[in-house]
N, C-alpha and C positions, 0 to 999 in steps of 0.2 A: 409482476412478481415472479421472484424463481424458488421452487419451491427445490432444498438440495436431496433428497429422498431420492436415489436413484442416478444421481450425477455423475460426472467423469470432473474434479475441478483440479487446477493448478495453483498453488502458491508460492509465488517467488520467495524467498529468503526462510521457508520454512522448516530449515533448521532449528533454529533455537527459537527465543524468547516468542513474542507476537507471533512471529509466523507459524513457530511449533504450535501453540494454541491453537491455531485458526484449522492447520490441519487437521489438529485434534477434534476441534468442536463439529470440524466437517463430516467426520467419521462416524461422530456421537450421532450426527443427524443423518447418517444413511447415506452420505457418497458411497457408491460401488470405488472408485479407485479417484487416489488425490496423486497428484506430481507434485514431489515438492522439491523445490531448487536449492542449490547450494554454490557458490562460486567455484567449488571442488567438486569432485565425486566422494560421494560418501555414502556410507552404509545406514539404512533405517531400518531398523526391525520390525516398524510397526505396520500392523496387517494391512493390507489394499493401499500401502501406501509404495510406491515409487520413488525412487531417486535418482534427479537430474542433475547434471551440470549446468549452471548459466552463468557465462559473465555477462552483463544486462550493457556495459560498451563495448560490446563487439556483435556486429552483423552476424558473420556465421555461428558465432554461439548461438544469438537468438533464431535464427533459422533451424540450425541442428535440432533447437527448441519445439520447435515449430511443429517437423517433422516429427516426431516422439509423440508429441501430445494431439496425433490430428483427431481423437475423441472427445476432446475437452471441451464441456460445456459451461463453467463458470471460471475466470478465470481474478486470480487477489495478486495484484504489484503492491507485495510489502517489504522486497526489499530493499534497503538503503544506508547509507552513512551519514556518521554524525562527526563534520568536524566543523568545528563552530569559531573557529580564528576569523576576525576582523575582516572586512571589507578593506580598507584602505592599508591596512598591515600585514595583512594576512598570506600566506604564502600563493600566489595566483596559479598557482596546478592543484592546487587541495581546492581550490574556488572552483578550477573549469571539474574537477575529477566530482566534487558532489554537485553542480548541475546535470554531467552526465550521467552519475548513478540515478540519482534521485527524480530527474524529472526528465533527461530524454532518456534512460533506460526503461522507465513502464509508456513511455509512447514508440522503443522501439518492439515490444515485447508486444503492446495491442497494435500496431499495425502488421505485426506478421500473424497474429491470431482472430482478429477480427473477421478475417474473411472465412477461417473456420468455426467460429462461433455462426457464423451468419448461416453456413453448411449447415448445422447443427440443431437450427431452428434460434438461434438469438442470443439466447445464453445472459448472458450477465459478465461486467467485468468490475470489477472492486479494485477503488484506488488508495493507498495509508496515505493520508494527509498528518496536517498537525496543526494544534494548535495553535503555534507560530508561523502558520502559514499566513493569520493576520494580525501576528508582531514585528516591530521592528526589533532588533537590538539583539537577533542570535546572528548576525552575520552572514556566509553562502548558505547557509542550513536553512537558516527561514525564509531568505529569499527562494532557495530550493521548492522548498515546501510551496512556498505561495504560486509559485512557478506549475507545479503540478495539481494544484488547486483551479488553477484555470483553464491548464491543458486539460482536465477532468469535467470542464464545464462546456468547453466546445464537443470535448468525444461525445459529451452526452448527447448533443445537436446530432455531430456527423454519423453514429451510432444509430438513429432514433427510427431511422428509415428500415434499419434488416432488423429490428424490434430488440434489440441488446440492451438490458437493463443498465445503467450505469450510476455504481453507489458513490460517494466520498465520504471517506471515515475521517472525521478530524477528533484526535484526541489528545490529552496533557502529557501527563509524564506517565508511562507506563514502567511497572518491576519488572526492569529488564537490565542485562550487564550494561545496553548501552548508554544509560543514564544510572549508572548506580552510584555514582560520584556526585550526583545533586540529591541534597539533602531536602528534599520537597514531598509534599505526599505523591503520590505513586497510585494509582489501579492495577489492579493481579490481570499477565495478560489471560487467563482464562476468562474475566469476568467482560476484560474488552474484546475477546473473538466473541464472546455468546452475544452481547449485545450488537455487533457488527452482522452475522449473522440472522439475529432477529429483524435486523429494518432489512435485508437482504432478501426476506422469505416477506415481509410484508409490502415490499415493490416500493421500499424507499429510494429516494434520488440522495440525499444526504443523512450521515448521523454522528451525534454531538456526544459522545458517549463517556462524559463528565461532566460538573457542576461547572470544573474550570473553563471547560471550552464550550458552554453554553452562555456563561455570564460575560467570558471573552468577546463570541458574536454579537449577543446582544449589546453592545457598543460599536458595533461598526459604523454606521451613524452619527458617532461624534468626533470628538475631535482626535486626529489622524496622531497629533504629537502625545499622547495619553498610551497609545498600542505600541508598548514597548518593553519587552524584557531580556534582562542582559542574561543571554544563557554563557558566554562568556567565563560569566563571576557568578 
């Protein structure tokens, strides 16, 4: 378990919505200094916090990344895009553009900080999953998703050796601009960084941090054509 009282940590996309929280909740709990990333450079006000650039598909960004944060002991890949157009319809560069945000951009982001984590004494690195990472019927998004859900379960293996804690968050719909056009209940992201946070600090490997994405897994087990929702429509 990583306790963050004292921390140096990074989170990708914490700008706004989920990620703004996470930094926030990081702060609440005593990180000395958070990186938080933005695709741009931009200004944060808030105390001990920092601000990166990262484009998460491109090498020398993540590198440049790399460099900046070689104090970083816990590090959260939250961020990502949501375009949820068709499999078979769908425009095929918005397909390859969110596999590579979403699921090879936080495996290139822990493979260039892994070895500083490991410098570091271990650290931890925290992956946003989703809910839909075991549904069908959101399209490149939840195949995305499921995609970094697995990648998250091997780092956890190749991880285990320089003692790097490794969480997966899988959650539903969070109140955030990126889903505010789906009319579905919502979790406040302050309530999902605290609880993301909590199994963090209690040396959890996974956390299900809603009713929806617990009743979800607990069907994994059955029948395959049943795990489906059309985020779509």
């Amino acid at each position: 378990m990583v306790a963050v009282r004292g921390k140096t940590v990074l989170v990708t996309g914490g700008r706004r919505g989920l990620g703004s929280a996470l930094v926030d909740e990081m702060l609440a709990r005593g990180a000395v200094k958070v990186y938080s990333t933005a695709r741009e450079s931009y200004s944060d006000n808030r105390e001990r916090v920092i601000s990166l650039p990262l484009e998460v598909r491109d090498e020398q960004s993540v590198a440049a990344l790399a460099d900046s944060a070689s104090d970083v002991d816990i590090v959260i890949n939250n961020a990502g895009v949501l375009l949820p157009g068709s499999l078979l319809t769908g425009d095929f560069d918005e397909i390859i553009a969110t596999f590579d945000i979403n699921a090879f951009g936080p495996l290139r982001v822990t493979r260039a900080l892994a070895p500083i984590l490991a410098g570091n004494g271990g650290g931890a690195l925290v992956n946003v999953h989703s809910v839909l990472s075991w549904l069908g019927g959101s399209g490149a998004y939840g195949a995305s998703k499921a995609a970094i859900w697995s990648l998250t379960n091997s780092l956890r293996a190749e991880l285990s050796a320089q003692g790097t804690q490794v969480l997966g968050v899988h959650a539903g719909f969070i109140d955030t601009d990126m889903v505010s056009a789906i009319g579905l209940p919502k979790t406040a992201p302050a309530e999902v960084a605290a609880r993301v946070i909590d199994a963090l600090e209690a040396g959890a490997h996974e956390v299900l941090v809603d009713d929806i994405t617990a009743a979800v897994k607990a069907k994994l087990s059955g029948p395959v054509e049943d795990l489906v929702f059309d985020l779509a429509h």
